[in-house]
Structures are given as structure tokens and as C-alpha cells.
PDB file as gemmi writes it, atoms N, CA and C in Angstrom:
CRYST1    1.000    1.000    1.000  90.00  90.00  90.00 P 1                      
ATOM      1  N   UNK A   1     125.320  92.960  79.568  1.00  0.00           N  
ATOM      2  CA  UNK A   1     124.635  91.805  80.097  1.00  0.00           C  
ATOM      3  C   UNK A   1     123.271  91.700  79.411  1.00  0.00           C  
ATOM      4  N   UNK A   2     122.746  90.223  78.857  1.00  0.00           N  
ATOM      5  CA  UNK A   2     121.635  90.280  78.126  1.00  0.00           C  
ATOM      6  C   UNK A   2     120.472  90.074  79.213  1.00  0.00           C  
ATOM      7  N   UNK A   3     119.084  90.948  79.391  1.00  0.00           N  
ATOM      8  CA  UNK A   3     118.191  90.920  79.853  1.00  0.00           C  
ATOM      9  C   UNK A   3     117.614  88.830  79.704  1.00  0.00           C  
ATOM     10  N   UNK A   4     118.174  88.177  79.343  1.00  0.00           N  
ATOM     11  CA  UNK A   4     118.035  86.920  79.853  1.00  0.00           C  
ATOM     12  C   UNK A   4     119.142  86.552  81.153  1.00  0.00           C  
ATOM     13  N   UNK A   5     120.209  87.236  81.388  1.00  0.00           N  
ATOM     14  CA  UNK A   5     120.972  86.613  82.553  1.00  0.00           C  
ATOM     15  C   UNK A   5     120.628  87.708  83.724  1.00  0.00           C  
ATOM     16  N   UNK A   6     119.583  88.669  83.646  1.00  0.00           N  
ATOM     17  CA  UNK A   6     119.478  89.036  84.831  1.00  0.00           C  
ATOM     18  C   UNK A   6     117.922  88.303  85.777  1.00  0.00           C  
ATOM     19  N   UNK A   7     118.647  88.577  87.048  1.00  0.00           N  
ATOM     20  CA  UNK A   7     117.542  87.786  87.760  1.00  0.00           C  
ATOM     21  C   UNK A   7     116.473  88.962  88.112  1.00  0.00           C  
ATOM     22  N   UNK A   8     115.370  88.714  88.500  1.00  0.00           N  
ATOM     23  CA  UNK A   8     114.145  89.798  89.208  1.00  0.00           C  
ATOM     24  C   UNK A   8     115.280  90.184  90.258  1.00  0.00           C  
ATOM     25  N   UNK A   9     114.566  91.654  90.828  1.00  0.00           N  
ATOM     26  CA  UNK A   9     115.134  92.250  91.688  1.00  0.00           C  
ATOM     27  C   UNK A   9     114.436  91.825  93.298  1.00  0.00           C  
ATOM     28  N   UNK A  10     113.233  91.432  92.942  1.00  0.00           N  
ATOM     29  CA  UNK A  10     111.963  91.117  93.859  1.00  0.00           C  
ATOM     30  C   UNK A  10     111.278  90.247  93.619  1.00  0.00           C  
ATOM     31  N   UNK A  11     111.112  89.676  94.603  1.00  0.00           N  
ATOM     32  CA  UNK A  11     109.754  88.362  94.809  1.00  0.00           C  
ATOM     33  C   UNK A  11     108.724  89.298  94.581  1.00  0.00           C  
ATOM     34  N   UNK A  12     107.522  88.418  94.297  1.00  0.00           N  
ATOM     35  CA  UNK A  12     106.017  88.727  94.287  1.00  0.00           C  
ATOM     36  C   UNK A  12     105.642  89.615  95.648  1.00  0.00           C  
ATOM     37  N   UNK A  13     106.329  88.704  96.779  1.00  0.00           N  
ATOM     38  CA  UNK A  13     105.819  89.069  98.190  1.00  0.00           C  
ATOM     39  C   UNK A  13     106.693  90.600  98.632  1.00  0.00           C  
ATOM     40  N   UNK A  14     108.011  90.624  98.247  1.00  0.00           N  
ATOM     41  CA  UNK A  14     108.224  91.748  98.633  1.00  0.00           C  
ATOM     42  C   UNK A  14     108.092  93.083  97.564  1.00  0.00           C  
ATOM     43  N   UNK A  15     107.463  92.475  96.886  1.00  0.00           N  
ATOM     44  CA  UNK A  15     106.986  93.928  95.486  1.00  0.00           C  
ATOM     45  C   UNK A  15     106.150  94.048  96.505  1.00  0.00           C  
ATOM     46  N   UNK A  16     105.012  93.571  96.867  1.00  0.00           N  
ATOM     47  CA  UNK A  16     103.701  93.672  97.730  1.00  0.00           C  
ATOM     48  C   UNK A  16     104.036  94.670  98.640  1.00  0.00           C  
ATOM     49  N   UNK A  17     104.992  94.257  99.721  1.00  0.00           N  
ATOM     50  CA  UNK A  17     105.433  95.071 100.959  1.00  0.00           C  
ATOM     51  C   UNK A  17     105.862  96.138 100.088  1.00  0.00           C  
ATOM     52  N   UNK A  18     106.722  96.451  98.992  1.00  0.00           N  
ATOM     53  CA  UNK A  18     106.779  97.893  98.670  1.00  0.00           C  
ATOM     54  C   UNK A  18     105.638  98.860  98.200  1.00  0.00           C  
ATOM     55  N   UNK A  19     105.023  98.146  97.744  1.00  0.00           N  
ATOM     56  CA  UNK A  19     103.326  98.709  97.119  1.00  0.00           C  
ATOM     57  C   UNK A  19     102.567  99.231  98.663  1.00  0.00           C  
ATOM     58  N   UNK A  20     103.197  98.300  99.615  1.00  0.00           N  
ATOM     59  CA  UNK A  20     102.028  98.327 100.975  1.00  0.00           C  
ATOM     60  C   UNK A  20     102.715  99.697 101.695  1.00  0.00           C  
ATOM     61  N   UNK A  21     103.903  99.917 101.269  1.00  0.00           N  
ATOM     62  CA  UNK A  21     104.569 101.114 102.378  1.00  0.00           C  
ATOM     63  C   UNK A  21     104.270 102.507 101.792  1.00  0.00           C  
ATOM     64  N   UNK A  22     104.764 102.033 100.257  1.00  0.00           N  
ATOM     65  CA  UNK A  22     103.789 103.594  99.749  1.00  0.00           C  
ATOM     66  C   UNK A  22     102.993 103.702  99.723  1.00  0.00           C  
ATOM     67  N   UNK A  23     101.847 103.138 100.286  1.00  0.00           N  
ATOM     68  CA  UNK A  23     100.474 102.987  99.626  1.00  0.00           C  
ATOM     69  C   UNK A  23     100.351 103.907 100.864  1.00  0.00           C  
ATOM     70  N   UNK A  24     100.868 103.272 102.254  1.00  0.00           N  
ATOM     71  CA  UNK A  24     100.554 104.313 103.477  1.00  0.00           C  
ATOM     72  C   UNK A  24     101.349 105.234 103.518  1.00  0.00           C  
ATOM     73  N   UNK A  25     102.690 105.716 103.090  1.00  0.00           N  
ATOM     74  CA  UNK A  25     103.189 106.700 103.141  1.00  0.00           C  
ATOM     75  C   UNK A  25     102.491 108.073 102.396  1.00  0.00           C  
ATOM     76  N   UNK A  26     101.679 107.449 100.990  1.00  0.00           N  
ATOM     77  CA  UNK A  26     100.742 108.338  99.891  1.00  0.00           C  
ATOM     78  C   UNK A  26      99.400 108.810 101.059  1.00  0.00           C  
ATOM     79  N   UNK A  27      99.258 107.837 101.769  1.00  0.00           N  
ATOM     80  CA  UNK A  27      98.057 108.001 102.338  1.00  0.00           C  
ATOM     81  C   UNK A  27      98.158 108.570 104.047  1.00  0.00           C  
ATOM     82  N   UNK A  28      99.211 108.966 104.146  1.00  0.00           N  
ATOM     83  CA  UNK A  28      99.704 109.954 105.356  1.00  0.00           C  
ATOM     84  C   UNK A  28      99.686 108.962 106.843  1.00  0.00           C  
ATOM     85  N   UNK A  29      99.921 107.506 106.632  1.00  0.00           N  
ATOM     86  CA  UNK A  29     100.009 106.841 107.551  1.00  0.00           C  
ATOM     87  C   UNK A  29     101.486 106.699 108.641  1.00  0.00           C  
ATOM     88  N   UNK A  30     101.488 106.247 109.446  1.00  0.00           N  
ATOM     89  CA  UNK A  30     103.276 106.400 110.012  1.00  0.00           C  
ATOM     90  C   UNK A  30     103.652 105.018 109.796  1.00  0.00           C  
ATOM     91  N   UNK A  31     104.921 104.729 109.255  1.00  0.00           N  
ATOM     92  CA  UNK A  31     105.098 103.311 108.674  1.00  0.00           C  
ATOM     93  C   UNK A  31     106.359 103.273 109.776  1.00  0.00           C  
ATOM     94  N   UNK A  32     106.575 101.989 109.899  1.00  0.00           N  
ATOM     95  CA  UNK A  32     107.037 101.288 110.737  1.00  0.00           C  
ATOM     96  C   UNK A  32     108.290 101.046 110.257  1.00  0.00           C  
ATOM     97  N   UNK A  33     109.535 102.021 111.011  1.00  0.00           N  
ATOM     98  CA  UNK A  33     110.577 102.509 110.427  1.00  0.00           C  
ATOM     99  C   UNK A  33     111.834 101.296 110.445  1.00  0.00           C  
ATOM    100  N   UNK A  34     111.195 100.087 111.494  1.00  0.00           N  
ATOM    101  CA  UNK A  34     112.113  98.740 111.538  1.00  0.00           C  
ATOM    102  C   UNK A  34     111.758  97.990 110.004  1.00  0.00           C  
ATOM    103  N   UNK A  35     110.412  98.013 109.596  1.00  0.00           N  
ATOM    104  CA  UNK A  35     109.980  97.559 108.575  1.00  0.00           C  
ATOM    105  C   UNK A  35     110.479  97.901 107.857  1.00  0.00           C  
ATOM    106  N   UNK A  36     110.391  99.227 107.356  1.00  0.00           N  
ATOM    107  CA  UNK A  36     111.234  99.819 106.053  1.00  0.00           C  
ATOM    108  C   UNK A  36     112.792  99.827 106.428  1.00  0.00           C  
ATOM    109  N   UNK A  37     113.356  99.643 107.376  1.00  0.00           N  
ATOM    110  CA  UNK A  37     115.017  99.472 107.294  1.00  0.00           C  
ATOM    111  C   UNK A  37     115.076  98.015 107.024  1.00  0.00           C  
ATOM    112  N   UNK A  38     114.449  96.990 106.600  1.00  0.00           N  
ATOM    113  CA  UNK A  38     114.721  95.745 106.958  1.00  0.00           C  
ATOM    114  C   UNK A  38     114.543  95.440 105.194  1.00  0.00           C  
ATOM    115  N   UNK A  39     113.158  96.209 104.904  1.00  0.00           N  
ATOM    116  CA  UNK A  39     113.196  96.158 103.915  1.00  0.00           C  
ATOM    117  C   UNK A  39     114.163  96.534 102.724  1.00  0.00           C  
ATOM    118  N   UNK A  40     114.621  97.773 103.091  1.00  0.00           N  
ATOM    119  CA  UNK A  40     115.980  98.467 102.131  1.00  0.00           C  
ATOM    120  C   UNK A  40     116.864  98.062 102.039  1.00  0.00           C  
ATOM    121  N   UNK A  41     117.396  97.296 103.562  1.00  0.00           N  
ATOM    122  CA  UNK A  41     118.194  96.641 103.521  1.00  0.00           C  
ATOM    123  C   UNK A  41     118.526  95.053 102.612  1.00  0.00           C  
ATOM    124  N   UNK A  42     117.296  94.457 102.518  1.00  0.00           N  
ATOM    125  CA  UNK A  42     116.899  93.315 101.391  1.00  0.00           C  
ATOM    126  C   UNK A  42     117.105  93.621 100.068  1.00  0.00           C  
ATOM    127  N   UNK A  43     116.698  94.919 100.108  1.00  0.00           N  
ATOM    128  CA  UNK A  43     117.079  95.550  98.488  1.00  0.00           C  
ATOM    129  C   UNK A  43     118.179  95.854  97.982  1.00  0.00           C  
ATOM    130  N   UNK A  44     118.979  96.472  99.062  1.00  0.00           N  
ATOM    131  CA  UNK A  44     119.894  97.016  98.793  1.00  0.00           C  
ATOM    132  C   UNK A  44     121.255  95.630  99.162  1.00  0.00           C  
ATOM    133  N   UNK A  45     120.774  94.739  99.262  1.00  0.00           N  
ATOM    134  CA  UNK A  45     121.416  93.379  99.075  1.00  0.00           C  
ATOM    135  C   UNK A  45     121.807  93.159  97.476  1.00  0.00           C  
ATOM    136  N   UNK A  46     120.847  92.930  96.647  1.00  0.00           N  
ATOM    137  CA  UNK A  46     120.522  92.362  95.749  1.00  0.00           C  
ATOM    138  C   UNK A  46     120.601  93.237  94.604  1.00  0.00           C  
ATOM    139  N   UNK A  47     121.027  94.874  94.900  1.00  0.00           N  
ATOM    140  CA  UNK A  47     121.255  95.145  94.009  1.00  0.00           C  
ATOM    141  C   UNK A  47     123.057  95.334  93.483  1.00  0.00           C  
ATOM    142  N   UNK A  48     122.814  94.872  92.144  1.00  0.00           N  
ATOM    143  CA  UNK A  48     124.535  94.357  91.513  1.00  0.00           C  
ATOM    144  C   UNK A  48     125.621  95.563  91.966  1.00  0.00           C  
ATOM    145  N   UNK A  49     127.008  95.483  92.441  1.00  0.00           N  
ATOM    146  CA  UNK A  49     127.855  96.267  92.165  1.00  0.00           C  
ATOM    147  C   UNK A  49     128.086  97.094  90.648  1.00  0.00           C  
ATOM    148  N   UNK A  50     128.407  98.179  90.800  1.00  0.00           N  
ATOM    149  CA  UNK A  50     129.071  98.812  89.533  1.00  0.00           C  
ATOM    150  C   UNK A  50     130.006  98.553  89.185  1.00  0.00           C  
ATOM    151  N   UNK A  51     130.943  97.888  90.208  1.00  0.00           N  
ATOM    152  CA  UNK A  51     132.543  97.878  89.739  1.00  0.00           C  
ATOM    153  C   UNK A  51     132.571  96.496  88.984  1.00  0.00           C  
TER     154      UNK A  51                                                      
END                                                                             
């Protein structure tokens, strides 16, 4: 597949929210475990099958 037919994996806004969870996870904060399942789950949407 040529790096012109793939799409971003992420919006602007949810790169942000991933930058924002490690940023507190690096920084020993307790992150909000509905947040990050909601989030993975968005990700793990969008990323392509192998088969």
C-alpha cells in the first residue's frame, strides 16, 4: 500500500488526549481509567486488519 492511500491514524484532538494521558501517567498522576478505555478503544477501531 502506497503511503498516499493511507489515512492518519489520529485527529489533531485525539493525538492531544494521547500526549495529555502520558503526560500524567510520566508525571505520576491517576488517569481516568473510563478515559483511557474509551480512548483505546477509538484506536483500536481504526487500526487496519492484517488479514
Amino acid at each position: 500500500m502506497d503511503d498516499e492511500t493511507l489515512l492518519p491514524l489520529l485527529t489533531l484532538s485525539e493525538a492531544q488526549d494521547v500526549v495529555e494521558v502520558l503526560a500524567r501517567v510520566a508525571a505520576g498522576e491517576v488517569v481516568d481509567r473510563g478515559w483511557v478505555g474509551d480512548l483505546a478503544s477509538l484506536l483500536a477501531a481504526r487500526v487496519p486488519s492484517r488479514d
